[in-house]
Every structure is written in structure tokens, then in C-alpha cells.
NUFIVEX-41795 format. One record per residue: residue number from 1; x, y, z of N, C-alpha, C in turn. Coordinates in nm, 2 decimals, padded with zeros to 4 digits. Atoms other than C-alpha are relative to their C-alpha. Layout:
N
> n	n_c1	n_c2	n_c3	ca_c1	ca_c2	ca_c3	c_c1	c_c2	c_c3
> NUM	X	Y	Z	X	Y	Z	X	Y	Z
...
END
This chain:
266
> n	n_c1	n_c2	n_c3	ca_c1	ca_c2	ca_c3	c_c1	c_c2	c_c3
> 1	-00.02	00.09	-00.11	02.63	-00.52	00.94	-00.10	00.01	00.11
> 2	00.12	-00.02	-00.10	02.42	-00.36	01.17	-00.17	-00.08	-00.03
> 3	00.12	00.05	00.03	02.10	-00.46	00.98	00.00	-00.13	00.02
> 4	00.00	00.11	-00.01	02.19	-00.82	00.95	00.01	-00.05	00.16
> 5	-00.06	00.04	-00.20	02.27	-00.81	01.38	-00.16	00.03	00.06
> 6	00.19	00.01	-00.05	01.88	-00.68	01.42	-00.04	-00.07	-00.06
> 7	00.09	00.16	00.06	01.75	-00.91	01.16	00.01	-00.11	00.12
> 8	00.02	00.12	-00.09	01.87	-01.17	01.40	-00.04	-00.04	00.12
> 9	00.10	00.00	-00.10	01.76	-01.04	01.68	-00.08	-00.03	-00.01
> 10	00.15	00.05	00.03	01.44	-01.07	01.58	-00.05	-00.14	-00.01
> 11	-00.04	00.16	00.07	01.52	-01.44	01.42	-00.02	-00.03	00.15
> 12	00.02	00.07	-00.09	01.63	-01.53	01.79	-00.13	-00.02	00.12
> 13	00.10	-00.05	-00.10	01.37	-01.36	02.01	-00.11	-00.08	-00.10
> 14	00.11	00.10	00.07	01.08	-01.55	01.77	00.01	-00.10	00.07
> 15	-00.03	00.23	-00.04	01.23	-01.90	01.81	00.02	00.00	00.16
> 16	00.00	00.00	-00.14	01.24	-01.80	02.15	-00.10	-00.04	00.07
> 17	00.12	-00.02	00.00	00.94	-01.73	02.18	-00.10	-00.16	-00.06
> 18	00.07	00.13	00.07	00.82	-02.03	01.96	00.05	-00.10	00.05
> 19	-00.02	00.11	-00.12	01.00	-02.29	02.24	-00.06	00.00	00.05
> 20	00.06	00.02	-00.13	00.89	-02.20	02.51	-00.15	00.00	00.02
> 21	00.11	-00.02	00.01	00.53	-02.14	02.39	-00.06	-00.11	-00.07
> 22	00.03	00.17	00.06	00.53	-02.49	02.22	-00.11	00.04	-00.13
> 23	00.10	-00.07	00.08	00.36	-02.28	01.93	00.02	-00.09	-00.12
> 24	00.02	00.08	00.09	00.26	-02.46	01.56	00.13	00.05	-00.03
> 25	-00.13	-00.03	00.07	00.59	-02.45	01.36	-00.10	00.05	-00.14
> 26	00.05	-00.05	00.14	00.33	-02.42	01.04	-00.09	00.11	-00.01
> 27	00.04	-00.10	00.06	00.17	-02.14	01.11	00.12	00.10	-00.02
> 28	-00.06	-00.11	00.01	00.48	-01.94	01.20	00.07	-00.03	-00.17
> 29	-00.03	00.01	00.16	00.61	-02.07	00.81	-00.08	00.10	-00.05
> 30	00.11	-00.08	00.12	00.28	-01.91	00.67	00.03	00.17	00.06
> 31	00.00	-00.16	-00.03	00.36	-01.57	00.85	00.13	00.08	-00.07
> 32	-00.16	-00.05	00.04	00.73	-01.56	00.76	00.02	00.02	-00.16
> 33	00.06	00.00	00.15	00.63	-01.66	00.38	-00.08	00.14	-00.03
> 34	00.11	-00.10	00.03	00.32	-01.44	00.39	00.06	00.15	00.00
> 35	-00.04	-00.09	-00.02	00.50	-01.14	00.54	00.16	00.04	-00.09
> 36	-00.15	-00.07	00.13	00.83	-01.13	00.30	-00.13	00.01	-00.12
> 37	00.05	-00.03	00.15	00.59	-01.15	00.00	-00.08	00.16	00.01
> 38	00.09	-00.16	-00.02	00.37	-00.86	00.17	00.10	00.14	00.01
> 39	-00.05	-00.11	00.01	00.61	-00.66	00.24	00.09	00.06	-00.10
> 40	-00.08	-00.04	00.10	00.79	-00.65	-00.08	-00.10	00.11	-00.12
> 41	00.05	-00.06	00.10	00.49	-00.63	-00.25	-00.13	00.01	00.00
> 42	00.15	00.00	-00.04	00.17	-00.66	-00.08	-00.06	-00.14	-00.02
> 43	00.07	00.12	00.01	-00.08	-00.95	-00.13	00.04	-00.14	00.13
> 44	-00.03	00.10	-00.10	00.07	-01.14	00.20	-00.15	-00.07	00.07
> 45	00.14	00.11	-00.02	-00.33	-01.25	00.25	-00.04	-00.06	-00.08
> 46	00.04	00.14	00.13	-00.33	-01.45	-00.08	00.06	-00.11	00.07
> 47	-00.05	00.14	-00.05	-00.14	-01.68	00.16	-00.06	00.02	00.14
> 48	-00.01	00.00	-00.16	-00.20	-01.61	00.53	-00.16	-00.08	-00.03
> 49	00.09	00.03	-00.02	-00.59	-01.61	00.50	-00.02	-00.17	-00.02
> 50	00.04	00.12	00.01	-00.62	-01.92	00.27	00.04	-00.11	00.08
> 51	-00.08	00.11	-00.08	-00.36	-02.14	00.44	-00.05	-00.02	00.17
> 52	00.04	-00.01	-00.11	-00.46	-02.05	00.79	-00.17	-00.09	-00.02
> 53	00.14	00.09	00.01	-00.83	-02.19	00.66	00.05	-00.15	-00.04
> 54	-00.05	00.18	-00.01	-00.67	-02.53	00.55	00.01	-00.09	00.10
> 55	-00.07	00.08	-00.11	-00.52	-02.57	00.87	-00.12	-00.02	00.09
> 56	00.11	-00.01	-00.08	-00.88	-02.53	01.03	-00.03	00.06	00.10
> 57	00.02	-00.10	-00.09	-00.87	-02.22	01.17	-00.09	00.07	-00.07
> 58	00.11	-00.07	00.06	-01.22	-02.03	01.10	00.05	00.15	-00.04
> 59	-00.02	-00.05	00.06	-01.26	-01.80	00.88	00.04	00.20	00.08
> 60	00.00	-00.10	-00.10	-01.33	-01.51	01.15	00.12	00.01	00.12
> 61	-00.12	00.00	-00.06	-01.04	-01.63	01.37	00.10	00.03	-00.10
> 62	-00.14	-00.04	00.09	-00.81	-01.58	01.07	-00.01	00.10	-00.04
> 63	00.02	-00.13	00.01	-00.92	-01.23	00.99	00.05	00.07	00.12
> 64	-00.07	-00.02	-00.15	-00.82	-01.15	01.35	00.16	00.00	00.06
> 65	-00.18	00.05	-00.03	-00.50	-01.35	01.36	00.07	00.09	-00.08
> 66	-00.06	-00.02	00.16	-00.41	-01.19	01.03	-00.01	00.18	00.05
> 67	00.00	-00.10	-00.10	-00.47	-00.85	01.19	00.10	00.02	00.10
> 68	-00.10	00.03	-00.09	-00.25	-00.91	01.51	00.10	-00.01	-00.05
> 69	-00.14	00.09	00.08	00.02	-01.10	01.29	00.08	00.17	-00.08
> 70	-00.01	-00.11	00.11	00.03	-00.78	01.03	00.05	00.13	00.08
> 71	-00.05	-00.16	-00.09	00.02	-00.49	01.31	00.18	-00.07	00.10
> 72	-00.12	00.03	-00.08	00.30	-00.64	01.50	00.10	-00.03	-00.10
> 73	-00.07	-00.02	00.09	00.52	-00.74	01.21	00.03	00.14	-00.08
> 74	00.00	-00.13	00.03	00.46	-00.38	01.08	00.09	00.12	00.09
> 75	-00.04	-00.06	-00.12	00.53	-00.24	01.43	00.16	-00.06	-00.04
> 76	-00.14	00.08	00.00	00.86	-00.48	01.41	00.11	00.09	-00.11
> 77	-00.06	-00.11	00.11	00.96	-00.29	01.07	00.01	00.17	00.04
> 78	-00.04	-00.14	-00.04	00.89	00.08	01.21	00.13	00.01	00.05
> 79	-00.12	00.00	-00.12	01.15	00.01	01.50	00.10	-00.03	-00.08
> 80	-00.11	-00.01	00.12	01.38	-00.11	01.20	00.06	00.11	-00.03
> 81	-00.05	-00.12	00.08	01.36	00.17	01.02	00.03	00.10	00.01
> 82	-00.02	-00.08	-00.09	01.36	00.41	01.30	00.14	-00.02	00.03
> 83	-00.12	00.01	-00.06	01.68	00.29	01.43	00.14	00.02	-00.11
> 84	-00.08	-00.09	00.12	01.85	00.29	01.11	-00.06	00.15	-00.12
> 85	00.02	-00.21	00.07	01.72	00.70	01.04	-00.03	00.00	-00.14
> 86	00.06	00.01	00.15	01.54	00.57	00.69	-00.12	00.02	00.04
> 87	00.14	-00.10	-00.05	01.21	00.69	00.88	00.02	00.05	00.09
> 88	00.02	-00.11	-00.11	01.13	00.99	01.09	-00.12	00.01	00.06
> 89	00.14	00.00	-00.07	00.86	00.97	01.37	-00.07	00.09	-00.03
> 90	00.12	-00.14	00.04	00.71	01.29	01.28	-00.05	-00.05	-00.13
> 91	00.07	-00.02	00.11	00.68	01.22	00.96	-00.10	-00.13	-00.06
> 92	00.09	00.11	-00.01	00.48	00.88	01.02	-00.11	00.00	00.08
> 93	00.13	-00.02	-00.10	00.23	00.99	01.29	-00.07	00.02	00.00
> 94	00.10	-00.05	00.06	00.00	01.15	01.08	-00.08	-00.13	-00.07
> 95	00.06	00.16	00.09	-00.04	00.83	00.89	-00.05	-00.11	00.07
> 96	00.06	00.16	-00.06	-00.04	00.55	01.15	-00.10	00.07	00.15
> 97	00.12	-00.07	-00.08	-00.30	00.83	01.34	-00.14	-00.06	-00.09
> 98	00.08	00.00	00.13	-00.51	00.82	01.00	-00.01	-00.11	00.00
> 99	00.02	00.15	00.04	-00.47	00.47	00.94	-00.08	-00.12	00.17
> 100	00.14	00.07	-00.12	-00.65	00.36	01.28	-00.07	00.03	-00.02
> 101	00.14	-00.02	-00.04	-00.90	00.55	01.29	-00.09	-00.09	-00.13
> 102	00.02	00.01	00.11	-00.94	00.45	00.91	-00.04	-00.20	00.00
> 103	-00.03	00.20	-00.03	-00.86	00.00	01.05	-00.16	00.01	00.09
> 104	00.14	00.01	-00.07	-01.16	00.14	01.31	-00.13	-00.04	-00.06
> 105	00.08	-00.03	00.10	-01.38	00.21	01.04	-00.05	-00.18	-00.04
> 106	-00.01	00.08	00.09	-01.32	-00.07	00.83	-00.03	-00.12	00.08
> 107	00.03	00.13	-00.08	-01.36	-00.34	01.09	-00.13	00.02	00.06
> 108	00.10	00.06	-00.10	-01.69	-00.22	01.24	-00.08	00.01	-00.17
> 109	00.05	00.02	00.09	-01.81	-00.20	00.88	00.00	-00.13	-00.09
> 110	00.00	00.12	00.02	-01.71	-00.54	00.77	-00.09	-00.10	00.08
> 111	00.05	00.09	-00.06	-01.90	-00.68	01.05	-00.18	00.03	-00.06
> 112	00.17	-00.02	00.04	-02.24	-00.55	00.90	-00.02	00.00	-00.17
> 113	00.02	00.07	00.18	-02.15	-00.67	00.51	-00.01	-00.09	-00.01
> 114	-00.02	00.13	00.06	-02.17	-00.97	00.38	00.15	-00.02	-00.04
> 115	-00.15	00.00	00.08	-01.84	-01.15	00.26	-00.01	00.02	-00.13
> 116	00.02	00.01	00.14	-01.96	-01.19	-00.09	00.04	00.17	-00.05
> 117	-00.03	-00.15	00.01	-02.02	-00.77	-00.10	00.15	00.06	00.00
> 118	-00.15	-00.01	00.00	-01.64	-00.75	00.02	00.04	-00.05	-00.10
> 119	-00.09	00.07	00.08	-01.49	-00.99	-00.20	-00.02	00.06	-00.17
> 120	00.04	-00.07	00.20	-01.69	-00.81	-00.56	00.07	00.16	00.06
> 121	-00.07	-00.18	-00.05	-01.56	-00.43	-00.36	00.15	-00.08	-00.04
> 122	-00.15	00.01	00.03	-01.22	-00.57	-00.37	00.07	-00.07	-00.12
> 123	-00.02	00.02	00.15	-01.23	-00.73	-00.71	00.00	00.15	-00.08
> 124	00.00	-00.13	00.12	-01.32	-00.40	-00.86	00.11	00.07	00.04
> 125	-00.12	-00.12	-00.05	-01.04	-00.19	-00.66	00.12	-00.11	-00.03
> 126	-00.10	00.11	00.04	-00.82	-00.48	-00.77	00.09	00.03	-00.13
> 127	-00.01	-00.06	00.14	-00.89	-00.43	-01.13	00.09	00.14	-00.04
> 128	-00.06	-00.12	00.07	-00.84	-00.09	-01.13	00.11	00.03	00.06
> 129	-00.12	-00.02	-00.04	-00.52	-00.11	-00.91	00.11	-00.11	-00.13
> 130	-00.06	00.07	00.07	-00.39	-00.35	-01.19	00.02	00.09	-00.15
> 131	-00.06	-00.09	00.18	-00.45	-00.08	-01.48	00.09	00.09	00.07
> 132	-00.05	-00.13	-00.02	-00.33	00.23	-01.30	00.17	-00.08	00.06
> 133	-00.14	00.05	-00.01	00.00	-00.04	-01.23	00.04	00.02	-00.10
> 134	-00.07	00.02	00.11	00.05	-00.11	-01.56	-00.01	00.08	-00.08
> 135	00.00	-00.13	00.07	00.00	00.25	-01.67	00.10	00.11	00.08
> 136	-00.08	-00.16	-00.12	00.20	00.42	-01.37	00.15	00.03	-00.08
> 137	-00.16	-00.04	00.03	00.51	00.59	-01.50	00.08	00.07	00.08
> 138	-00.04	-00.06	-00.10	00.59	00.71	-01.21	00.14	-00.02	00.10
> 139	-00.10	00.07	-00.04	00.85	00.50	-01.10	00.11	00.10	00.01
> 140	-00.11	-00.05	00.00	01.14	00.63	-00.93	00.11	-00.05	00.07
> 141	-00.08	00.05	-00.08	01.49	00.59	-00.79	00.06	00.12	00.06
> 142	-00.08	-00.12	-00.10	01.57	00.96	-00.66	-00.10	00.03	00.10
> 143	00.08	-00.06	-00.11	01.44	01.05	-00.35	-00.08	00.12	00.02
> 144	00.08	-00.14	-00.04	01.16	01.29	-00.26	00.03	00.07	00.10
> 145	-00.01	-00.07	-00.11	01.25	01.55	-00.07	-00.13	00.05	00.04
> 146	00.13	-00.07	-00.05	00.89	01.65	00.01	-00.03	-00.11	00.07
> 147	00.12	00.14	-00.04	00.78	01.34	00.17	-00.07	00.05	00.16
> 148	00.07	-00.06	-00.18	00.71	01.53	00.52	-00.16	00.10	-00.02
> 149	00.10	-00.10	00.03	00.45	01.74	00.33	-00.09	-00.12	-00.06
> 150	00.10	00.08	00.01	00.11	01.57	00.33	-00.11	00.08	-00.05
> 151	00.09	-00.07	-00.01	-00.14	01.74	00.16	-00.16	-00.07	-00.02
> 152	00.10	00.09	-00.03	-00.38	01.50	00.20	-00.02	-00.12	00.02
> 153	-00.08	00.11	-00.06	-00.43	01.20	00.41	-00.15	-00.14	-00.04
> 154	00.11	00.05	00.03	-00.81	01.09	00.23	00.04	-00.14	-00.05
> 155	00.06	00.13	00.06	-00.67	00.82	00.02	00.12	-00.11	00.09
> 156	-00.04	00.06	-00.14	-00.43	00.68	00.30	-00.16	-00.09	00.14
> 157	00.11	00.01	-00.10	-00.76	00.71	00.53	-00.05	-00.14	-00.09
> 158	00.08	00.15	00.07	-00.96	00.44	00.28	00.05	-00.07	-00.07
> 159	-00.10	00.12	-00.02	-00.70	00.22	00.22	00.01	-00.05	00.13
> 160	00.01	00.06	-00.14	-00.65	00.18	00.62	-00.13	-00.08	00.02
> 161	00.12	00.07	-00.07	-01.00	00.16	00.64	-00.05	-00.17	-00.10
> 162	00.06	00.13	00.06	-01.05	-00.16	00.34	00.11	-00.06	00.08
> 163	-00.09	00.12	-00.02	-00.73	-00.30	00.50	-00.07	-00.08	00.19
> 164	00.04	00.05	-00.09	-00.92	-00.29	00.84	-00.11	-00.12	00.00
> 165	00.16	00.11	-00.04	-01.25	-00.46	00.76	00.03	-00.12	-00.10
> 166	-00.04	00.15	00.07	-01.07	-00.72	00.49	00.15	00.00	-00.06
> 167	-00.16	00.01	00.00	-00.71	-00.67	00.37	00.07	-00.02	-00.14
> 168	-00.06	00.03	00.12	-00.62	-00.85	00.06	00.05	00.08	-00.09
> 169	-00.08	-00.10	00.10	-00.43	-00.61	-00.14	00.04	00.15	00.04
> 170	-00.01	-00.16	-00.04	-00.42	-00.30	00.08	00.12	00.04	00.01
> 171	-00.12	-00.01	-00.01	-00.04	-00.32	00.11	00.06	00.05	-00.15
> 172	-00.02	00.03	00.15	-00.05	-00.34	-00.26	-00.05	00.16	-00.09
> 173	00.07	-00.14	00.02	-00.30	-00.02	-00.29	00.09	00.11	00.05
> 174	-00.11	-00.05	-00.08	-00.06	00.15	-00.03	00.14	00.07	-00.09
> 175	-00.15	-00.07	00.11	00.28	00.11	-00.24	-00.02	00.10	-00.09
> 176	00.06	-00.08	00.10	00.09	00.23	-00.54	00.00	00.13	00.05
> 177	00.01	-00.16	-00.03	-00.03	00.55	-00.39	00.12	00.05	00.01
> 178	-00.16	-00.06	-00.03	00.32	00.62	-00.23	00.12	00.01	-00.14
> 179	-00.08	00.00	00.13	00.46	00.57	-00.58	-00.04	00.10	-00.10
> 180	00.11	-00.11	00.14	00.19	00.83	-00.75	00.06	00.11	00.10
> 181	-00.04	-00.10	-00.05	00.33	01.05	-00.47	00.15	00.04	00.00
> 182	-00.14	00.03	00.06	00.66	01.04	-00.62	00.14	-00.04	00.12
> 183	-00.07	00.06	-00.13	00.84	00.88	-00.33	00.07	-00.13	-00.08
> 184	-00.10	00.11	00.04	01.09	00.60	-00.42	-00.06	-00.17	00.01
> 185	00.08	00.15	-00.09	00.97	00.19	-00.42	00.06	-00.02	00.13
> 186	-00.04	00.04	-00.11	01.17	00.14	-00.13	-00.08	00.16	00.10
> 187	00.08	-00.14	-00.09	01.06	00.46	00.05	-00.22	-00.02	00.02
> 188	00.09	00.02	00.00	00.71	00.36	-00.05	-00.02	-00.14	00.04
> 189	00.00	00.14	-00.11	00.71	-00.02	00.09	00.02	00.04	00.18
> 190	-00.02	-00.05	-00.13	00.87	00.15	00.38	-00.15	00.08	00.06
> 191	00.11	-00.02	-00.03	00.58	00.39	00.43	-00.14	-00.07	00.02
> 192	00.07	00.08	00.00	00.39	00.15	00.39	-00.04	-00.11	00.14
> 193	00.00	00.09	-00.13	00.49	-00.06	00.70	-00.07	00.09	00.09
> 194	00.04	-00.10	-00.14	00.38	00.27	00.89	-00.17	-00.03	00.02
> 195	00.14	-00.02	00.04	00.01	00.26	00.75	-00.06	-00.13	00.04
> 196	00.09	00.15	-00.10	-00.07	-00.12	00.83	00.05	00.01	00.12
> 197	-00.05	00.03	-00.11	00.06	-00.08	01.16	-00.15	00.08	00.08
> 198	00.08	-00.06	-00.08	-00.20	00.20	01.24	-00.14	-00.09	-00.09
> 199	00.13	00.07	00.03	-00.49	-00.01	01.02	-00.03	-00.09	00.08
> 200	00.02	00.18	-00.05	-00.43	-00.35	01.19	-00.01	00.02	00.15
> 201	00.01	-00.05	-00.15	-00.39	-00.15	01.52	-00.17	-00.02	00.00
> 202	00.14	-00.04	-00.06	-00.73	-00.01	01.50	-00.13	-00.14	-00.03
> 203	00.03	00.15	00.05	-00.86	-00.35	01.32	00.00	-00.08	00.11
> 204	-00.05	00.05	-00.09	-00.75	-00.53	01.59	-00.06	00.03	00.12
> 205	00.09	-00.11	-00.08	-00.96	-00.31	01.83	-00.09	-00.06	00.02
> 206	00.19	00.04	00.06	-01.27	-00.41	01.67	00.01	-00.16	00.04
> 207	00.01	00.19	00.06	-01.19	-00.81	01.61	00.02	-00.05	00.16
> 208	00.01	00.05	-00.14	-01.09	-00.82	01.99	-00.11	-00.02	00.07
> 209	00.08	-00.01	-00.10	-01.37	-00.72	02.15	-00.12	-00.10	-00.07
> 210	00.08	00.14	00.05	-01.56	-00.99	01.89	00.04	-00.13	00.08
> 211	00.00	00.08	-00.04	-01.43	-01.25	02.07	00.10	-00.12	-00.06
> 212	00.06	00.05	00.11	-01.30	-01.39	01.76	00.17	-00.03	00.01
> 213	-00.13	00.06	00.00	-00.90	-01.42	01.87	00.03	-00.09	00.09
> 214	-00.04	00.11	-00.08	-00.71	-01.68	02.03	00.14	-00.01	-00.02
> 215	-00.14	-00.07	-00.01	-00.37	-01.62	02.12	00.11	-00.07	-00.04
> 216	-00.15	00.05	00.08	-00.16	-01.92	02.02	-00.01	00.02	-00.13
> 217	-00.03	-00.03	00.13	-00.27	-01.87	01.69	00.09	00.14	-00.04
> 218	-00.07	-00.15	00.01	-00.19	-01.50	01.71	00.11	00.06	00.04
> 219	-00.17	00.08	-00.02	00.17	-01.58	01.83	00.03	-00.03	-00.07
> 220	-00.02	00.03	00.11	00.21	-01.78	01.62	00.06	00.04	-00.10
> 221	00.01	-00.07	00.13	00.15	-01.60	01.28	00.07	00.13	00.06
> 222	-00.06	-00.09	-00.03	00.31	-01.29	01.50	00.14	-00.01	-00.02
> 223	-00.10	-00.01	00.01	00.62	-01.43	01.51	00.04	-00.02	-00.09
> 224	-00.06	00.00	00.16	00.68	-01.57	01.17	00.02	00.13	-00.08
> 225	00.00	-00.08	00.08	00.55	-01.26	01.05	00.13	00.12	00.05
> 226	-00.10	-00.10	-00.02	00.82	-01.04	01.22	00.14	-00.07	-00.05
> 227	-00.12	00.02	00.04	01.09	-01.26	01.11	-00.02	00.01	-00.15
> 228	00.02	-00.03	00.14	00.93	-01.25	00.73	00.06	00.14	-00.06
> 229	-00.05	-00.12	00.07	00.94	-00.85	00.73	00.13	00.06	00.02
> 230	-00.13	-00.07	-00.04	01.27	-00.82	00.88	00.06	-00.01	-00.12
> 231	-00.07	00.06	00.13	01.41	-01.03	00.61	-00.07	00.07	-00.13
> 232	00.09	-00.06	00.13	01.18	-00.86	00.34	00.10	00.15	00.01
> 233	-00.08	-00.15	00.04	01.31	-00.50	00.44	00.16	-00.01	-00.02
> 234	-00.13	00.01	00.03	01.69	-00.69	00.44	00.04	00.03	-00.13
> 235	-00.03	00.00	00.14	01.65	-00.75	00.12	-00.05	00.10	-00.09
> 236	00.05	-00.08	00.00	01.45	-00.46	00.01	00.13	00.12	-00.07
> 237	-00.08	-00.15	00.11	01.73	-00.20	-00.14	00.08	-00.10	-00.10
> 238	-00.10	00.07	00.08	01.90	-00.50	-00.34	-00.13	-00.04	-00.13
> 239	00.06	00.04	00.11	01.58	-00.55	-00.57	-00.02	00.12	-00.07
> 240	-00.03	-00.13	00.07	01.60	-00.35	-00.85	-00.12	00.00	-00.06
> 241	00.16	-00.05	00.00	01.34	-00.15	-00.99	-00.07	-00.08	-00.11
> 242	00.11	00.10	00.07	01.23	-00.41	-01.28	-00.03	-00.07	00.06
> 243	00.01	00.07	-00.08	01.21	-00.64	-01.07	-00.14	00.04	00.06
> 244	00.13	-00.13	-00.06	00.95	-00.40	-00.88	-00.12	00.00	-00.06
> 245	00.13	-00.03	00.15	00.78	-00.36	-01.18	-00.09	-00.10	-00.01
> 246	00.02	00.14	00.07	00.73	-00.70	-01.26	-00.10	-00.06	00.13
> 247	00.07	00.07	-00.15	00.62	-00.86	-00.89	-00.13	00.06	00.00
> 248	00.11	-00.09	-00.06	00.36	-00.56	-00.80	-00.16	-00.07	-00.08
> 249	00.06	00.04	00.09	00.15	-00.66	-01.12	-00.07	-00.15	00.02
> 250	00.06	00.16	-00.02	00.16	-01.06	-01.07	-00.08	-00.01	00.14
> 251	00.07	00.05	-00.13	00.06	-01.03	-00.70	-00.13	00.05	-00.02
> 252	00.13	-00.05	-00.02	-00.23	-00.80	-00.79	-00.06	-00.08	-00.11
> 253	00.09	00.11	00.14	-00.31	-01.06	-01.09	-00.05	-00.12	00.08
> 254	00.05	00.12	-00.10	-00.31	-01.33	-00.85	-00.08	-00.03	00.08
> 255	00.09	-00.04	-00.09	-00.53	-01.14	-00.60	-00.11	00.00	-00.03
> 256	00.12	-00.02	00.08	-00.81	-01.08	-00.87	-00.02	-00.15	00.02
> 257	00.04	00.16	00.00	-00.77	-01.44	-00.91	-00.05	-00.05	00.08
> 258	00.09	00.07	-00.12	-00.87	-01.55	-00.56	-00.09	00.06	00.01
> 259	00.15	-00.11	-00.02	-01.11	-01.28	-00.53	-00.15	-00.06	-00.12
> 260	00.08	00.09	00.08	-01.30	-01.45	-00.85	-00.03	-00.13	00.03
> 261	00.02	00.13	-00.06	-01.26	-01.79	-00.71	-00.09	00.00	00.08
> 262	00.07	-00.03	-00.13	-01.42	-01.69	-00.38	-00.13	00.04	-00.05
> 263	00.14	-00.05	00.06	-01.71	-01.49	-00.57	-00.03	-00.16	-00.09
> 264	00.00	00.18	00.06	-01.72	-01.91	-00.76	-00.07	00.09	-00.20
> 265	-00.03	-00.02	00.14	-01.68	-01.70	-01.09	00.05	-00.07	-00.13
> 266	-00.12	00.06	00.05	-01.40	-01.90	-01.20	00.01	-00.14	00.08
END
């Protein structure tokens, strides 16, 4: 009962927010969409990015928005999770410390690649996040009592940092790892919210001082996206672990697929 009385909070305080700010009704759709699919299972910029480009928002203002939209929805989930004592501050600080510096990285290095360079980098780490899915046997439903013990925070760090400088799948890269660290899917989606919160933070850093946001959009897409992951983590212990199995796979199949498109492979 409790969860479903914050979920709505959240619900009201948006649409609150989205009156009085006379904000698009379609982007907040694409955030609230984007962000249940991301936070179930990653890939929430197979929709945000492209759809935000339809609407004729550039391509650099949507990298930005999508940034903003992501840390604040993430942020939105911590405070969730914190209040109902399914995460411990200590034991997320290290990560959303790591994962900025790692969003810092990643956003001042995106601005000195090419997009093409990005989009072939993230096809390959695509790929091989699609075998090591459909090889992982790692899957669990008992809880790790070790999860406070970190013995290393490297492949957290360059995940933060691809999610800082481009994004598409790093939610998706994220679960995985948290799943190879024998941590539960739900435990590892969760941790997960902690890690984009400190990428899109430090992301967000970078993309500011470009010039390159614009605030009703980034409203906007903020608000949808906090009522998406509320609703994503609601539902979040009722999907069972095939289920799990099955989604993680399609979204990173789907992701190769735009990533080919965009390279005009396919």
C-alpha cells in the first residue's frame, strides 16, 4: 500500500508540474514509455532518442534532454528505494561517486568523436552483451548477502562512462554485470538506478555547459520519465524471472538493430 501511495505521489506532483508549465503532453508519453521499458530492462533510448528526433528536437538537444530526463528519473527511484530499506546509502555511494566521474568522462569524450565511431563502439559492446546474455547462467532468485563488498568498481566506471558520452544500452550493460555479480534481477535493476543517476549526473555536467539544453524539453521528458520508473519499480518484483530472461535479450536485439540502421548497414 505504501508503494502504490508514493507511486502517486509522483503521478500527481508530474501532472502538476505538466499544468502549470503548459509542457508537450508527447514528450512526457515518450519518457514515461521510455523509462518503464528502461528500467525494467534497459534500452529506454531505442525510444527516447529516436522519437524526440521525429518531434524535431536536434539531435544534440536530445542527448542532453535524455541525460536530465534519465538522472532525475533515476534520482526519483533511489528515494523509492531508500524509503522502502530495499537500498542502503552506504552501499550506493561508491557507485553513483564512480559513475560520475565515469558520465564526466564519457561526455567530454563524445564531444571529440564522431557519431558514426560511437554507434560501430556500441554495436560491438551490443553484440557481445547479447552473447554473454544468452550464455549467462547466472540468474538468481536468492539474495546476495555480499552486495556491500565491492571489489572492484572498473567495469561500473566504463559503463557510466559509455552511458555518459551516448547511452543506448548502458542500463542494459549495467543489469548484466549486477547479474554476473550474483546479485538478484530485481536487486540488480535496482542497482542499477543508482549507477545512471551518478552517469547522467556527471553527463549532464558536460552537456550543460554546451549550451545544448533547453528546459521545457527537459521537464518535460523529466517528468514522464519519473512517473515511468516509479511504475516500472511497482511492478518490478511481480515479473518473474523468465520473463527477465526473455525481455533483456529482445531489447539488446533491438538495440543492435538501430545501431545498424544508423551505421545505414541495414
Amino acid at each position: 500500500m505504501k508503494k502504490i501511495l508514493l507511486v502517486s505521489f509522483f503521478v500527481i506532483l508530474s501532472l502538476l508540474g505538466l499544468y502549470y508549465a503548459k509542457i508537450s503532453l508527447t514528450l512526457v508519453c515518450i519518457g514515461i514509455i521510455a523509462a518503464f521499458i528502461g528500467t525494467l530492462a534497459g534500452g529506454g533510448g531505442l525510444i527516447t532518442l529516436p522519437a524526440m528526433m521525429l518531434v524535431g528536437i536536434p539531435i544534440q538537444t536530445s542527448i542532453a534532454t535524455n541525460k536530465f530526463s534519465t538522472g532525475i528519473s533515476a534520482l526519483s527511484s533511489i528515494f523509492y528505494l531508500l524509503y522502502h530499506k530495499e537500498l542502503h546509502l552506504k552501499a550506493i555511494l561508491n557507485y553513483i561517486a564512480i559513475a560520475g566521474i565515469g558520465g564526466v568522462g564519457g561526455a567530454l569524450l563524445a564531444v571529440s568523436l564522431s557519431e558514426q565511431t560511437m554507434n560501430f563502439t556500441a554495436c560491438i559492446l551490443l553484440i557481445f552483451a547479447l552473447v554473454v546474455t544468452l550464455k549467462n547462467k547466472a540468474w538468481t532468485d536468492t539474495v546476495n548477502h555480499t552486495e556491500h563488498t565491492m571489489s572492484s568498481l572498473w567495469q561500473p566506471f566504463f559503463i557510466a562512462m559509455y552511458d555518459g558520452g551516448f547511452g543506448p544500452g548502458s542500463s542494459t550493460f549495467s543489469i548484466l554485470y549486477y547479474l554476473r555479480c550474483q546479485h538478484t534481477y530485481i536487486k540488480a535493476v535496482q542497482l542499477t538506478r543508482a549507477l545512471l543517476f551518478g552517469s547522467c549526473t556527471g553527463a549532464f555536467i558536460v552537456f550543460y555547459q554546451t549550451g545544448f539544453i533547453q528546459w521545457h524539453y527537459a521537464i518535460a521528458m523529466a517528468l514522464g520519465s519519473i512517473i515511468g520508473s516509479q511504475l516500472g519499480l511497482l511492478v518490478l518484483p511481480r515479473i518473474p524471472i523468465k520473463v527477465a530472461k526473455l525481455l533483456l535479450p529482445v531489447i539488446i536485439s533491438l538495440l543492435i538493430i538501430q545501431m545498424l540502421w544508423k551505421m545505414k548497414i541495414i
